[in-house]
VMD Tcl script that builds the backbone (N, CA, C; Angstrom):
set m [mol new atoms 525]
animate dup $m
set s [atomselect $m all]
$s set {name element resname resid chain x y z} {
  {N N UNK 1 A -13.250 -20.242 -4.166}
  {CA C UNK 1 A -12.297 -19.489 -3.369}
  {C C UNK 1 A -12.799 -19.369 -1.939}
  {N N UNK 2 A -11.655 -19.497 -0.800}
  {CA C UNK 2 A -12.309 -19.541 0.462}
  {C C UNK 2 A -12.078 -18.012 1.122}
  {N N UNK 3 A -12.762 -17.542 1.893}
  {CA C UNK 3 A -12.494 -15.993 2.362}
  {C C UNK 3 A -12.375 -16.116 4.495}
  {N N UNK 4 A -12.027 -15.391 4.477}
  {CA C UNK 4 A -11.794 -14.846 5.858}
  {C C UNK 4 A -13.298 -14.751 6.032}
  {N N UNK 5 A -13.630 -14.495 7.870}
  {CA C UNK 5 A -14.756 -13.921 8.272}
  {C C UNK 5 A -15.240 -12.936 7.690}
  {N N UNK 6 A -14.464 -12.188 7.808}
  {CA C UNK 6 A -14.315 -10.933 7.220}
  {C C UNK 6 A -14.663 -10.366 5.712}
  {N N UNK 7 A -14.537 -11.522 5.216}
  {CA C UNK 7 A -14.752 -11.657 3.567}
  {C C UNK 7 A -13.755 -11.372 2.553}
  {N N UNK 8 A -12.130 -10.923 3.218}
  {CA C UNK 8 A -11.063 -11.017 2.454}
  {C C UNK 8 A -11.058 -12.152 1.617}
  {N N UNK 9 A -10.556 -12.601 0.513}
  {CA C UNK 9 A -10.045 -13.319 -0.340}
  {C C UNK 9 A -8.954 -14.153 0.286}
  {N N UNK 10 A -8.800 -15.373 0.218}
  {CA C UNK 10 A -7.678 -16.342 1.088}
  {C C UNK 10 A -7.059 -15.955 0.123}
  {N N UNK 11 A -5.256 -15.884 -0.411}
  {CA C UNK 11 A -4.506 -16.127 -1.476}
  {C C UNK 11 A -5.085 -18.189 -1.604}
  {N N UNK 12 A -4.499 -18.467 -3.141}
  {CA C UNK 12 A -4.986 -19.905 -2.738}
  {C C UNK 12 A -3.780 -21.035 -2.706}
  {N N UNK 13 A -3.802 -21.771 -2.342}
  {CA C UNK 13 A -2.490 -22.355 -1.579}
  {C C UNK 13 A -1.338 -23.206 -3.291}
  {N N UNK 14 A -1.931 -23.019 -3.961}
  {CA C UNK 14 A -1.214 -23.855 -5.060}
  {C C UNK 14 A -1.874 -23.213 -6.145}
  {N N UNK 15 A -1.177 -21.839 -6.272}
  {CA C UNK 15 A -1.150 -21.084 -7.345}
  {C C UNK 15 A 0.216 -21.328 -7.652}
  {N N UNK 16 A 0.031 -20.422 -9.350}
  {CA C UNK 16 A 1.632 -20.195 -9.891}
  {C C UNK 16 A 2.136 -18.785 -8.814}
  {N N UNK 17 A 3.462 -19.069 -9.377}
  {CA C UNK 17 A 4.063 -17.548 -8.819}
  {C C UNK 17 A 3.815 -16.382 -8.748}
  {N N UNK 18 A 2.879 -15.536 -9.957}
  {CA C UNK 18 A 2.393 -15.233 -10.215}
  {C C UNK 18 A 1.109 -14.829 -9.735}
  {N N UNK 19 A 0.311 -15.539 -9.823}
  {CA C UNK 19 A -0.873 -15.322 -8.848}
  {C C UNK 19 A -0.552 -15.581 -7.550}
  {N N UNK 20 A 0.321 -16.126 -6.768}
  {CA C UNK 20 A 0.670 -16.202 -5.803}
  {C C UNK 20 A 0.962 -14.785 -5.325}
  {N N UNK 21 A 1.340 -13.820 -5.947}
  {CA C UNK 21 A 2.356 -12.941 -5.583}
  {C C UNK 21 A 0.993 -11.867 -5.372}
  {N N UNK 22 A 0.164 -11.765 -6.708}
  {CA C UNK 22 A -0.918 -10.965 -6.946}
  {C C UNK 22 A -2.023 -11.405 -5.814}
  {N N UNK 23 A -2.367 -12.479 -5.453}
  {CA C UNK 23 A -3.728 -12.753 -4.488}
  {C C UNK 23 A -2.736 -12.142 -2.997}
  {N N UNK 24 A -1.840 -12.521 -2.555}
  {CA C UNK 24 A -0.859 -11.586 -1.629}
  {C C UNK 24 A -1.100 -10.294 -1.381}
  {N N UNK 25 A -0.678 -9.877 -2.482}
  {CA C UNK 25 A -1.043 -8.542 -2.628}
  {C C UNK 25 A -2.148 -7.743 -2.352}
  {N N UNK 26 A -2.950 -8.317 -3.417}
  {CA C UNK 26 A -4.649 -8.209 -2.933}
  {C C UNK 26 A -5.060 -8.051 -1.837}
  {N N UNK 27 A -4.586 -9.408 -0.924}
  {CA C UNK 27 A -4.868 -9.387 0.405}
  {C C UNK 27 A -4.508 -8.404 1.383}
  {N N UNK 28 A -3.147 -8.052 1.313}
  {CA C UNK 28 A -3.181 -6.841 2.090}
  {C C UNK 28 A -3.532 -5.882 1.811}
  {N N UNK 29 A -4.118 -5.272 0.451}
  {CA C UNK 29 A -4.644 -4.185 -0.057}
  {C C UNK 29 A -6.111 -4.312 0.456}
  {N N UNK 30 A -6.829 -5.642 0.952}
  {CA C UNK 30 A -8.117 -5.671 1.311}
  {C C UNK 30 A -7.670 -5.221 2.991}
  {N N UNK 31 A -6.657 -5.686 3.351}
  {CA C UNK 31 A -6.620 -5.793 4.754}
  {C C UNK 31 A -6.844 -4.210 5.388}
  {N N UNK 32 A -5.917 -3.510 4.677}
  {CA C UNK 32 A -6.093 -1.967 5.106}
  {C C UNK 32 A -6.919 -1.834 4.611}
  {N N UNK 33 A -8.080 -1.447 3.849}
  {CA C UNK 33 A -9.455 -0.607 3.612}
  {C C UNK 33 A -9.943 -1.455 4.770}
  {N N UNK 34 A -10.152 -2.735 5.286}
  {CA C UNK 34 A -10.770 -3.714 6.242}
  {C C UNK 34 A -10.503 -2.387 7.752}
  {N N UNK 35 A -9.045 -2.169 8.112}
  {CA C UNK 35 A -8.796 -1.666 8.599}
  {C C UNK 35 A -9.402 -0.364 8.949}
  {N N UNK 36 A -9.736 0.426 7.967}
  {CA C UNK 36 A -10.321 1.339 8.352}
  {C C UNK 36 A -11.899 1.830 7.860}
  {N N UNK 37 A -12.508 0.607 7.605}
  {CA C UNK 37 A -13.765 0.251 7.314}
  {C C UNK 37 A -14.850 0.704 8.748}
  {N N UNK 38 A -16.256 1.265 8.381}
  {CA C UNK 38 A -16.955 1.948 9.360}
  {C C UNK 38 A -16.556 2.894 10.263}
  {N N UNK 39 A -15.275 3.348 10.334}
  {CA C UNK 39 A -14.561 4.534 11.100}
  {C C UNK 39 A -15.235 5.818 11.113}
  {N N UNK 40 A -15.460 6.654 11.604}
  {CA C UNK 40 A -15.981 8.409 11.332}
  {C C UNK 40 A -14.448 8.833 11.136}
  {N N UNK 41 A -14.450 10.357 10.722}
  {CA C UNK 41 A -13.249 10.898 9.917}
  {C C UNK 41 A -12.634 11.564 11.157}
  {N N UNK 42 A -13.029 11.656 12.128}
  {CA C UNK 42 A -12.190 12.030 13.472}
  {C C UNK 42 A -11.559 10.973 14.131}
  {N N UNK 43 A -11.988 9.315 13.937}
  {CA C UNK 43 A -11.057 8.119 14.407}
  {C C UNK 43 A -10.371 8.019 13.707}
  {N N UNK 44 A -10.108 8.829 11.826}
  {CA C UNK 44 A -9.220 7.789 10.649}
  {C C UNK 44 A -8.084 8.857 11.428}
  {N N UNK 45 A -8.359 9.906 11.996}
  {CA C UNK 45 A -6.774 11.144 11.940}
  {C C UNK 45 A -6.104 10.636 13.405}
  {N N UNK 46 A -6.595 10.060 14.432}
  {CA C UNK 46 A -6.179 9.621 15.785}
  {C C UNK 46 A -5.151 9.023 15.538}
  {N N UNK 47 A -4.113 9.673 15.950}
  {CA C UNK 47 A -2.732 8.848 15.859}
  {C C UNK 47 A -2.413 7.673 16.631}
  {N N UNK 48 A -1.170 6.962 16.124}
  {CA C UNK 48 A -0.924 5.534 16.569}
  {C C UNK 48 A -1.013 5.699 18.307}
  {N N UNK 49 A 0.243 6.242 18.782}
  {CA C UNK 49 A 0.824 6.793 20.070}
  {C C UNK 49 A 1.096 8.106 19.810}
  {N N UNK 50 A 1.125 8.543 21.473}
  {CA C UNK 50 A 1.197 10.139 21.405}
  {C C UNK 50 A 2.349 10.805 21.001}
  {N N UNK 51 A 3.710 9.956 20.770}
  {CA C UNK 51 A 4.850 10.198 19.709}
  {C C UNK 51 A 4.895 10.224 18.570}
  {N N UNK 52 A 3.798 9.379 18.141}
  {CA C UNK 52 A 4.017 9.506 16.763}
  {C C UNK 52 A 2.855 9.945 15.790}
  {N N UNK 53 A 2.882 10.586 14.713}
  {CA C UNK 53 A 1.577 11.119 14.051}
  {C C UNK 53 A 0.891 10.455 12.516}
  {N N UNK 54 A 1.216 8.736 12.875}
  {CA C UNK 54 A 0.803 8.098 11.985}
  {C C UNK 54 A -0.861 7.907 12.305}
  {N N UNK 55 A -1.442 7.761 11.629}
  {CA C UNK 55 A -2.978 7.671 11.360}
  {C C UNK 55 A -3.488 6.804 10.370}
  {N N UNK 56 A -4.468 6.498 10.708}
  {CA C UNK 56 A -5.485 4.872 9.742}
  {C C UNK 56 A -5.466 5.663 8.241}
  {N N UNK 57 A -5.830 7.245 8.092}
  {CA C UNK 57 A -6.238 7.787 7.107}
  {C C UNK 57 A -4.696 8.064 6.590}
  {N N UNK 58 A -3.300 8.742 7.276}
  {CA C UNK 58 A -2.253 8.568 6.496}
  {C C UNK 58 A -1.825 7.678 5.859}
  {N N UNK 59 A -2.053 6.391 6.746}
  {CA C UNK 59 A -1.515 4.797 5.775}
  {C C UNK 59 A -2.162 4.953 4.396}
  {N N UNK 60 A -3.381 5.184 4.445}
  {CA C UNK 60 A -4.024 4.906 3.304}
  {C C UNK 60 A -3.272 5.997 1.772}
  {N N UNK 61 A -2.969 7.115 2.408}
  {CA C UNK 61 A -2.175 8.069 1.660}
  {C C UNK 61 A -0.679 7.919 1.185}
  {N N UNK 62 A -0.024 6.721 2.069}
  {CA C UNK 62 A 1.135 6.169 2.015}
  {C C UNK 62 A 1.528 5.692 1.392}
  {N N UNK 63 A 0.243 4.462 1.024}
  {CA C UNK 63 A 0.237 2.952 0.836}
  {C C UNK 63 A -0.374 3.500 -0.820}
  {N N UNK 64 A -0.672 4.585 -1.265}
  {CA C UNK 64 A -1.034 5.184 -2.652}
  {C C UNK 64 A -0.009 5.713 -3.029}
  {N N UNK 65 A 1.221 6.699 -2.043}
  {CA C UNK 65 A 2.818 6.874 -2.610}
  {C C UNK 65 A 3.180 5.675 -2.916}
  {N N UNK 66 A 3.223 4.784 -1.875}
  {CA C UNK 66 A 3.937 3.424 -2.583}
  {C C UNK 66 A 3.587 2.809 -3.918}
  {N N UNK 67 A 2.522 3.027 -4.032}
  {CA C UNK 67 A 1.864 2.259 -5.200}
  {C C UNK 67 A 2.596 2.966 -6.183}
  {N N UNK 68 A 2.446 4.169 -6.402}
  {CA C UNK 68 A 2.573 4.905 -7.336}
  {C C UNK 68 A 4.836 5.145 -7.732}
  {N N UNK 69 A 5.050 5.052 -6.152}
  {CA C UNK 69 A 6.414 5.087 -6.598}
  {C C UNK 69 A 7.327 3.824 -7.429}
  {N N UNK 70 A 6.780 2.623 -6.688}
  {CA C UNK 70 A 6.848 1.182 -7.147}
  {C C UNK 70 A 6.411 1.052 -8.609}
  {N N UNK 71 A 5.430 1.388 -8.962}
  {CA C UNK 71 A 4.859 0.966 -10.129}
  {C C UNK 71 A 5.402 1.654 -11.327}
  {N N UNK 72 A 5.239 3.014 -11.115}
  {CA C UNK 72 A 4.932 3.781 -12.169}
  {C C UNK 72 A 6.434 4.099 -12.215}
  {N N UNK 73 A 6.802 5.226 -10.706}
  {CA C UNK 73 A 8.187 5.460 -11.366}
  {C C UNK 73 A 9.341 4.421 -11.658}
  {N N UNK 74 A 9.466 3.751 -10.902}
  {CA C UNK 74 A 10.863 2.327 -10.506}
  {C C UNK 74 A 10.501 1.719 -11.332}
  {N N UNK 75 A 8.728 1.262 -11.894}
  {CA C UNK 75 A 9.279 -0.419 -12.521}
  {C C UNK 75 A 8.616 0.863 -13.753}
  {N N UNK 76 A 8.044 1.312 -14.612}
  {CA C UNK 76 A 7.444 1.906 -15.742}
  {C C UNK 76 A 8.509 3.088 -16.266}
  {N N UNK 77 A 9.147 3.703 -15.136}
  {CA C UNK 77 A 10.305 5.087 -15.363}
  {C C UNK 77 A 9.368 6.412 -15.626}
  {N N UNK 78 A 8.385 6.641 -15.031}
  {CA C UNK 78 A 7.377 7.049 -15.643}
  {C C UNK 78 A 7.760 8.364 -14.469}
  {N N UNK 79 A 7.830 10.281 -14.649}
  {CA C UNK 79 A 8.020 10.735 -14.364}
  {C C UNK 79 A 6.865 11.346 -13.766}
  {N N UNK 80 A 6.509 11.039 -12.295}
  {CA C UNK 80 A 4.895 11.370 -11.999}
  {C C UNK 80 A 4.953 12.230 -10.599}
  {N N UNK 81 A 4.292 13.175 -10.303}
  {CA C UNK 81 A 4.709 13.549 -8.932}
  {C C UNK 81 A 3.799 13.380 -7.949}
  {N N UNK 82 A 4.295 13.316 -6.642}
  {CA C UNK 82 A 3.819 12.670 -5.512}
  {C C UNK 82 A 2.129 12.793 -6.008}
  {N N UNK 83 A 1.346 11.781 -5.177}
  {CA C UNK 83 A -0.289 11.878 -5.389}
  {C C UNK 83 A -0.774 13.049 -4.143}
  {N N UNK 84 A -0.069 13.271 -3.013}
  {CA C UNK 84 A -0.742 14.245 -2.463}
  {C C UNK 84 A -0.072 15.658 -2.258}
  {N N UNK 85 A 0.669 15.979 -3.736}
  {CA C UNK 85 A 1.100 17.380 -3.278}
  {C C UNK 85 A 2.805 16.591 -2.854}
  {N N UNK 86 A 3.759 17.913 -3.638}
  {CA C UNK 86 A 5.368 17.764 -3.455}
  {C C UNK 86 A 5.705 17.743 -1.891}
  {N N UNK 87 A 4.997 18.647 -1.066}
  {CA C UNK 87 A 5.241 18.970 -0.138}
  {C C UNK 87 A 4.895 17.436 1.432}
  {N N UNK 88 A 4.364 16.620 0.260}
  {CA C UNK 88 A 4.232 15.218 1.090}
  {C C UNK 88 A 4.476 14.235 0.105}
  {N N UNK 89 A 5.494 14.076 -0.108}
  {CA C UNK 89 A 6.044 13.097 -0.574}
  {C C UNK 89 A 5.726 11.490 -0.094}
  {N N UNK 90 A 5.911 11.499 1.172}
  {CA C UNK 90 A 5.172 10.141 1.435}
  {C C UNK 90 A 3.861 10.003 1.980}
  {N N UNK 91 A 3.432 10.837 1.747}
  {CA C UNK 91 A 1.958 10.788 1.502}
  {C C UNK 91 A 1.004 10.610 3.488}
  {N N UNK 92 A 2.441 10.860 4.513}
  {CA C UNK 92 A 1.377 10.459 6.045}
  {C C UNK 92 A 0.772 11.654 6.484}
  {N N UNK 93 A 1.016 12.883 5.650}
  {CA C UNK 93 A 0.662 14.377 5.952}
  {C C UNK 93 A -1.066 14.363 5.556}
  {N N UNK 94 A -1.940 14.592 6.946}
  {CA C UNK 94 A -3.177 14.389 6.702}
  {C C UNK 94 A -3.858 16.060 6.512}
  {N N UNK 95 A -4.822 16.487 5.871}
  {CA C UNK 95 A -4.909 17.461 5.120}
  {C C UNK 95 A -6.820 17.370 6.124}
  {N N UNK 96 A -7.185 18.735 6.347}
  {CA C UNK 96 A -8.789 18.900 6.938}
  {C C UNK 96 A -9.913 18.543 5.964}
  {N N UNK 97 A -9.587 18.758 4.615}
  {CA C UNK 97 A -10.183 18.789 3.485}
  {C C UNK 97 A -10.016 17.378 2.844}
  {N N UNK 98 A -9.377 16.702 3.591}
  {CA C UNK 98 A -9.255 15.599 2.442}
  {C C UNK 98 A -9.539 14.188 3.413}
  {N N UNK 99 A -10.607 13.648 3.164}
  {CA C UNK 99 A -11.313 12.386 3.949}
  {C C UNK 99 A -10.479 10.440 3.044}
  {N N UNK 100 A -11.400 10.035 3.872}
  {CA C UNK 100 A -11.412 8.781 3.349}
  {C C UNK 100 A -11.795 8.386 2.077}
  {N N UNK 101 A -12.612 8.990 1.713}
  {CA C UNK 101 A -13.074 8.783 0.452}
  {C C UNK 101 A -12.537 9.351 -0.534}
  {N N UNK 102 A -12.034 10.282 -0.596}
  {CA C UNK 102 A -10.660 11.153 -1.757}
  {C C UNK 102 A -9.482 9.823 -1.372}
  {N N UNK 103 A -8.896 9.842 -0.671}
  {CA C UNK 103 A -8.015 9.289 0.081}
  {C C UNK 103 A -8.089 7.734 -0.367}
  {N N UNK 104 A -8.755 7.245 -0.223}
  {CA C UNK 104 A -9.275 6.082 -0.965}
  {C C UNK 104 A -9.538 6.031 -2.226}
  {N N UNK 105 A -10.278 6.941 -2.811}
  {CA C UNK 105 A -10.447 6.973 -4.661}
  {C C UNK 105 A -8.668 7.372 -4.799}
  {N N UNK 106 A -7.855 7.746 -4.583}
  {CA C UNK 106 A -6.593 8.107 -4.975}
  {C C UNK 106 A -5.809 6.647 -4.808}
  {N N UNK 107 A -5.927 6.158 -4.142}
  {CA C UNK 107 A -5.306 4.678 -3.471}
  {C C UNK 107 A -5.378 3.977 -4.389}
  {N N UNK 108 A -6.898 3.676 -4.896}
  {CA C UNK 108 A -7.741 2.638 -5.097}
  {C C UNK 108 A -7.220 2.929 -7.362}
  {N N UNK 109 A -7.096 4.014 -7.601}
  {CA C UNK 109 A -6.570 4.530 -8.764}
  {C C UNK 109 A -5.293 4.114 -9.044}
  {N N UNK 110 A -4.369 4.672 -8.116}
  {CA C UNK 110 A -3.010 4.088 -7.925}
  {C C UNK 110 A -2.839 2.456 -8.354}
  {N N UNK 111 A -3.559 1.499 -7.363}
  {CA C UNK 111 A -3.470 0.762 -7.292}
  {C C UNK 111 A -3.749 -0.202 -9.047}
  {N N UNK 112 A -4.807 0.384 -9.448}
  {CA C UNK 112 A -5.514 0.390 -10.901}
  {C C UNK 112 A -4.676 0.703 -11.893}
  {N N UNK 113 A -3.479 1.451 -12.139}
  {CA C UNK 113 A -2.698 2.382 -12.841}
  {C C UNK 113 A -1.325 0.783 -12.860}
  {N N UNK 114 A -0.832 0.642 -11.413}
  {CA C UNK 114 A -0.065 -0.658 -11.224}
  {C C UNK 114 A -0.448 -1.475 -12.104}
  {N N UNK 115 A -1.315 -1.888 -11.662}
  {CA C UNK 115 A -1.749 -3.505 -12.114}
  {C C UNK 115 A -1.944 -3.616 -13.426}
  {N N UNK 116 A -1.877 -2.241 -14.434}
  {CA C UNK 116 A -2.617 -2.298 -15.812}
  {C C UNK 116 A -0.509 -1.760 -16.264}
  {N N UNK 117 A 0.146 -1.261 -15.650}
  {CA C UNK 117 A 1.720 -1.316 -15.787}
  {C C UNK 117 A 2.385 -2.312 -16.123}
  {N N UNK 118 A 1.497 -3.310 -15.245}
  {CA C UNK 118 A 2.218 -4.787 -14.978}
  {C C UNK 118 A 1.652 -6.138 -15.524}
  {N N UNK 119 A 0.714 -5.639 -16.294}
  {CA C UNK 119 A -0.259 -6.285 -17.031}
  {C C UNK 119 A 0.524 -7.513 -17.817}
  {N N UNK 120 A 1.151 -7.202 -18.762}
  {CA C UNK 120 A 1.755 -7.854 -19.717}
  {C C UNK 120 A 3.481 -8.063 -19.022}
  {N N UNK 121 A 3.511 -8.029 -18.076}
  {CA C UNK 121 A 4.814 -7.859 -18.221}
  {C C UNK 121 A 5.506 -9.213 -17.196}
  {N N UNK 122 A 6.763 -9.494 -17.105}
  {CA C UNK 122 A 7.143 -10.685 -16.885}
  {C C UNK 122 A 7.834 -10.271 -15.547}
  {N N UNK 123 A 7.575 -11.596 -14.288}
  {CA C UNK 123 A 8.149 -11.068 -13.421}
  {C C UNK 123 A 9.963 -10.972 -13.470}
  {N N UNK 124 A 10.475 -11.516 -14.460}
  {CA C UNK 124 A 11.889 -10.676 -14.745}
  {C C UNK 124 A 12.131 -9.533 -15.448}
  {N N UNK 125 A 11.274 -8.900 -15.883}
  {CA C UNK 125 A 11.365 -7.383 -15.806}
  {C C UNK 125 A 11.700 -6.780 -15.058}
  {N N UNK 126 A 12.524 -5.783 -15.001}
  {CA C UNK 126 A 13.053 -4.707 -14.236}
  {C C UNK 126 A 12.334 -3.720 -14.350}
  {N N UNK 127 A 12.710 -2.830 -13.270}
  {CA C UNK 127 A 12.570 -1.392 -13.160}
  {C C UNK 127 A 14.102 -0.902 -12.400}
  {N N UNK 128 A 14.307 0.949 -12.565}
  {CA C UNK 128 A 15.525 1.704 -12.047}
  {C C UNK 128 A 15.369 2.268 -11.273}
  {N N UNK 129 A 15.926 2.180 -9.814}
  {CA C UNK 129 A 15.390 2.768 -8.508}
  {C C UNK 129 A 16.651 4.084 -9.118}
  {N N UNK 130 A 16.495 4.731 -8.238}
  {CA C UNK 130 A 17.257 6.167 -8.156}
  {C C UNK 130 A 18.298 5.576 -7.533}
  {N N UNK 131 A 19.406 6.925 -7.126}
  {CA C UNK 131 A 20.897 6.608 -6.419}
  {C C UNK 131 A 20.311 6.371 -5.459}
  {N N UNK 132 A 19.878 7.078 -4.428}
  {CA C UNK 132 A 19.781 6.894 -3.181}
  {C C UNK 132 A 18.827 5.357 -2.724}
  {N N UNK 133 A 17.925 5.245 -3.575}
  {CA C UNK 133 A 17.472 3.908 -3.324}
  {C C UNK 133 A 18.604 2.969 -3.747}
  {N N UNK 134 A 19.246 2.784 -4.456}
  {CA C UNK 134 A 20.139 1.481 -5.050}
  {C C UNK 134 A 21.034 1.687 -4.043}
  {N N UNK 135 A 21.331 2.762 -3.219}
  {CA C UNK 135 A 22.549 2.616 -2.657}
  {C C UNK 135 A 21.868 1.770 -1.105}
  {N N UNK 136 A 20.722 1.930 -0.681}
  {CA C UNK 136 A 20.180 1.166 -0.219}
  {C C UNK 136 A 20.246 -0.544 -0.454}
  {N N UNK 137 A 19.779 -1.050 -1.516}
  {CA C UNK 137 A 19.379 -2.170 -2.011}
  {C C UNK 137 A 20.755 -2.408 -2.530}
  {N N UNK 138 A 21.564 -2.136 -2.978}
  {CA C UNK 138 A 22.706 -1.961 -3.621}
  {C C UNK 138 A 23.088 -2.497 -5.200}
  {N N UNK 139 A 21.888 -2.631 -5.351}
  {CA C UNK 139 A 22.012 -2.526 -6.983}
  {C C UNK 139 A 21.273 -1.508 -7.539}
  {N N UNK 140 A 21.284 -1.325 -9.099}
  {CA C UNK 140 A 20.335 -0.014 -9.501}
  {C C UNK 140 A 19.161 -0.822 -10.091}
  {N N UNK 141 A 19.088 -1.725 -11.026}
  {CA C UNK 141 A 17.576 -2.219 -11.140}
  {C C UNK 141 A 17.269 -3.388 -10.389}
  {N N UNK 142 A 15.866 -3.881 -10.296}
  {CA C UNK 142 A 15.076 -4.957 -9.262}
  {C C UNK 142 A 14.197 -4.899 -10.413}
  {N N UNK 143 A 13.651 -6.574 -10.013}
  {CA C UNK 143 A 12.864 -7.272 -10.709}
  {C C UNK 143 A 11.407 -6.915 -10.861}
  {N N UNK 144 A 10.815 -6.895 -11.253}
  {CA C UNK 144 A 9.137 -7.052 -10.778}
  {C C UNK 144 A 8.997 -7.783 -9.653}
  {N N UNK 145 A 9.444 -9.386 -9.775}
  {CA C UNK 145 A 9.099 -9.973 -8.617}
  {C C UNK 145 A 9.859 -9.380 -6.898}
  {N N UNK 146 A 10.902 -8.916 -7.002}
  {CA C UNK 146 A 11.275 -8.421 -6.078}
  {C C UNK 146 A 10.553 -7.195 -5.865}
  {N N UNK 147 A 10.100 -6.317 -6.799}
  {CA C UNK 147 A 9.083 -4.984 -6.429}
  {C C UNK 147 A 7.982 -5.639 -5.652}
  {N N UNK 148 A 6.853 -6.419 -6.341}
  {CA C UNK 148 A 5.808 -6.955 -5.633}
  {C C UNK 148 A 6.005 -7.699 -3.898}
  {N N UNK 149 A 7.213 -8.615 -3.614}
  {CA C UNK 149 A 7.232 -8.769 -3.107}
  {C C UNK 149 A 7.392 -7.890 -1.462}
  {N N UNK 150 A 8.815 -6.914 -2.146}
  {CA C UNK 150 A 8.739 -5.889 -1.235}
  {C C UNK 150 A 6.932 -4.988 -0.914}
  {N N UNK 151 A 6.186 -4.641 -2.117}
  {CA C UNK 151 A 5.321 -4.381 -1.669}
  {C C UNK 151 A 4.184 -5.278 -0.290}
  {N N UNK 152 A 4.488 -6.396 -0.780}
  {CA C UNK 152 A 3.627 -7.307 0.207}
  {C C UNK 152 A 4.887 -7.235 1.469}
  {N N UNK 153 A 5.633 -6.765 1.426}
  {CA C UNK 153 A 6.430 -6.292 2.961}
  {C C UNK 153 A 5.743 -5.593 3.198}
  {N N UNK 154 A 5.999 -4.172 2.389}
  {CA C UNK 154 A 5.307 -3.048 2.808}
  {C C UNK 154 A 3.867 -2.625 3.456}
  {N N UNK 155 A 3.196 -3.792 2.567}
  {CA C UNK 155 A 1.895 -3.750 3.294}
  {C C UNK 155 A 1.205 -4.455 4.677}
  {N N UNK 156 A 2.126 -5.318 4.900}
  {CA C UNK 156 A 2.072 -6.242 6.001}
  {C C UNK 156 A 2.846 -5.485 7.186}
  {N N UNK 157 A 3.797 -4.807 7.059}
  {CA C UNK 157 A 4.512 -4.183 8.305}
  {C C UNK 157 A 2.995 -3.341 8.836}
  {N N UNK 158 A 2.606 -2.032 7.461}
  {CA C UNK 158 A 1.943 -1.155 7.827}
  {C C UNK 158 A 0.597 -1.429 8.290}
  {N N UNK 159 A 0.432 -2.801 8.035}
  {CA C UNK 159 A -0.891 -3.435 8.280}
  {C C UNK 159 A -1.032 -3.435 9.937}
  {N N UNK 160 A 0.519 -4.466 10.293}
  {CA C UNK 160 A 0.199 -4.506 11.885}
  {C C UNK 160 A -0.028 -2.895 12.337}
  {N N UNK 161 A 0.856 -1.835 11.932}
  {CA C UNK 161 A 0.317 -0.882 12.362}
  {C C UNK 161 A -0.580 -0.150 12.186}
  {N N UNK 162 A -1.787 -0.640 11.497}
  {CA C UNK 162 A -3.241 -0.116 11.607}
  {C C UNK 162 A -3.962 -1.202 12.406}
  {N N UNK 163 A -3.428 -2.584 12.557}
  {CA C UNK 163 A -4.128 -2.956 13.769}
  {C C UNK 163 A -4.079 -2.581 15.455}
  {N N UNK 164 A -3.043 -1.718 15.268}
  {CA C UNK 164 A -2.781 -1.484 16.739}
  {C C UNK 164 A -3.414 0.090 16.531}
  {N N UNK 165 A -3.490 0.689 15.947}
  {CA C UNK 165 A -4.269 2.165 15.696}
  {C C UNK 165 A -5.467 1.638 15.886}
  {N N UNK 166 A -6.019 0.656 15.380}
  {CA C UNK 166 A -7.489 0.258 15.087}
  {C C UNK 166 A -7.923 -0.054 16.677}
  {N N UNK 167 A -7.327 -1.107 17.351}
  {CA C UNK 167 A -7.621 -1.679 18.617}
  {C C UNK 167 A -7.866 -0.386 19.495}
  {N N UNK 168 A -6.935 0.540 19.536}
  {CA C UNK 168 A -6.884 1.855 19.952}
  {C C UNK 168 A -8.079 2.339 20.000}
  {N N UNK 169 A -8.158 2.456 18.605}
  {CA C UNK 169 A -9.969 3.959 18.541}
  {C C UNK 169 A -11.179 2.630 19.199}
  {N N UNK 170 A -11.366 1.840 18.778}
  {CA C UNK 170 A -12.469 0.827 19.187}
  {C C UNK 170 A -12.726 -0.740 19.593}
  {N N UNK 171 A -11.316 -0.726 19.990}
  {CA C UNK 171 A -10.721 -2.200 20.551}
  {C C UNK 171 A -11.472 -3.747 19.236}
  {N N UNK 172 A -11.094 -3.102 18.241}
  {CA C UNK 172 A -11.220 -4.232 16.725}
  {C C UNK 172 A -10.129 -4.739 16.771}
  {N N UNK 173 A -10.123 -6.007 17.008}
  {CA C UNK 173 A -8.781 -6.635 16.402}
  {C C UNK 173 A -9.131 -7.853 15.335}
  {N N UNK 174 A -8.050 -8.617 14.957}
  {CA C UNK 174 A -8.234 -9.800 13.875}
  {C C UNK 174 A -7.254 -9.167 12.820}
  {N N UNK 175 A -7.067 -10.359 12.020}
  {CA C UNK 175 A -5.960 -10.731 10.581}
  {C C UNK 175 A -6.267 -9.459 9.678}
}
mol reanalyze $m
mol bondsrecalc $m
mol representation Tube
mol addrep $m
C-alpha cells in the first residue's frame, strides 16, 4: 500500500466498490485527526473567521454526530441520542471541559460502532431517514452505498474547512 507524506493510506486505485468506498472513507477520517494533529487545546477552539464559530475541535464533534446519525440511526434505526448532549445536536458546540482527546475517543468509537453496523451488510441495504431529511433527498430510504458516499462528501467539504482553520493557527497546509 502506498501512503501520503504524511502517512495517510492512498485508497488503492483498482479496488472493488466496496473497498473503494471504505479506503475513501478512511482517508478522510485520517485527514481530519491529520488536521488537527500536534495542536495545543487553545488552537483546536480558534475559529474559522471572525463570523463564524466553527473550530478544528468542533469538526471533530460533528464529524462523530455524523457518524453516529448515518450509521446507527438512518442505516441500523437504532434510537440513540446525540453523542454530545441534546442540547448540541450537531455536535460544533465546544464545551471548556471537553478536549481533543474525549472528543476524539467519542469520534474514534462512533466511527467503530459504524463499521461493525455495516459489517455484514450489502451495499443495497437501506436505511430510513426521517420526514424532514427525505423531504430533502426526496425519498424516505437510501442505500448504504449512497450513505457512505454522502459521508465521503461530508468529510471532504469539512476537510477543506479544517485546512483553512489549520493554515490560520500555523500556516500548515497540504491534502
Amino acid at each position: 500500500m502506498h501512503t501520503t507524506p504524511d502517512g495517510r493510506l492512498i485508497p488503492p486505485p483498482h479496488a472493488d466498490e466496496r473497498g473503494t468506498l471504505e479506503a475513501w472513507l478512511d482517508f478522510h477520517r485520517a485527514t481530519l485527526a491529520l488536521k488537527c494533529s500536534g495542536l495545543k487545546d487553545d488552537q483546536l477552539r480558534l475559529a474559522a473567521v471572525p463570523a463564524s464559530s466553527m473550530t478544528l475541535l468542533g469538526l471533530v464533534q460533528h464529524l462523530a454526530e455524523v457518524e453516529r446519525n448515518w450509521f446507527q440511526r438512518i442505516f441500523a434505526g437504532q434510537d440513540v441520542p446525540p453523542v454530545f448532549g441534546e442540547d448540541n445536536f450537531n455536535g460544533y458546540a465546544v464545551q471548556p471541559d471537553r478536549g481533543l482527546d474525549e472528543a476524539t475517543a467519542a469520534w474514534q468509537a462512533e466511527i467503530a460502532r459504524g463499521r461493525a453496523l455495516i459489517a455484514d451488510a450489502s451495499l443495497d441495504d437501506s436505511g430510513h431517514l426521517s420526514e424532514r431529511e427525505a423531504g430533502l433527498v426526496g425519498v424516505q430510504r437510501v442505500s448504504l452505498r449512497w450513505i457512505m458516499v454522502h459521508l465521503i462528501e461530508e468529510y471532504a467539504r469539512h476537510n477543506g474547512h479544517a485546512d483553512l482553520i489549520r493554515e490560520q493557527i500555523d500556516g500548515a497546509t497540504g491534502t
